[in-house]
N, C-alpha and C positions, 0 to 999 in steps of 0.2 A: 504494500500500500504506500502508494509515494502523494504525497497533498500541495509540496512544491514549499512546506513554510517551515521556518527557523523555530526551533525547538523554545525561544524566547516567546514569536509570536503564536506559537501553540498555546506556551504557558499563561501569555497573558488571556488568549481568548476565551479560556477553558478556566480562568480561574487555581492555576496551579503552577507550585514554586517550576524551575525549569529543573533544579536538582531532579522534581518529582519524574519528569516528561525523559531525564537521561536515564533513572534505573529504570523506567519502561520501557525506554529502546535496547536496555544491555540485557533485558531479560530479570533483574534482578530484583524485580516486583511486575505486582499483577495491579492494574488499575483498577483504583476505587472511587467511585466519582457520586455523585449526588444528579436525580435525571437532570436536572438542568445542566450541568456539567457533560452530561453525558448528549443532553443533545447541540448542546455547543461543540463536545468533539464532532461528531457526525457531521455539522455545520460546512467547521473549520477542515474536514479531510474527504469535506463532498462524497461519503458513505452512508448508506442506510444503516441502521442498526443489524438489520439480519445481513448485511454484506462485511461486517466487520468481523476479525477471526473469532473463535472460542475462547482460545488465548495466548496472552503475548509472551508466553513465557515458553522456553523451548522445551521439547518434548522429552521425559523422561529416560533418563538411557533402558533402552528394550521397546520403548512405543513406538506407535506409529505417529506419525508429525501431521 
């Protein structure tokens, strides 16, 4: 999923630190967000809720991805 915008103006649009928006790109948290935050991300990354993954966190070693 690529939305074209800087992880600051993610953070600002969505209401969250940028620290928050880097351990969810390194995998190293799961986003938790409040609906409004959540359809401000949707917004900000031009996805529906149901087009957005299950989740951002990478797959267990032995699962499938």
């Amino acid at each position: 999923m690529t939305a074209q915008l800087s992880q600051e103006q993610l953070a600002r649009d969505i209401g969250v630190a940028v620290s928050t928006i880097r351990r969810w790109e390194k995998g190293q948290a799961e986003p938790t967000m409040t609906v409004l935050q959540m359809k401000s991300f949707c917004e900000a990354v031009n996805q529906t809720l149901d087009e957005l993954p299950q989740s951002l966190l990478p797959p267990a070693e032995g699962e499938a991805a």
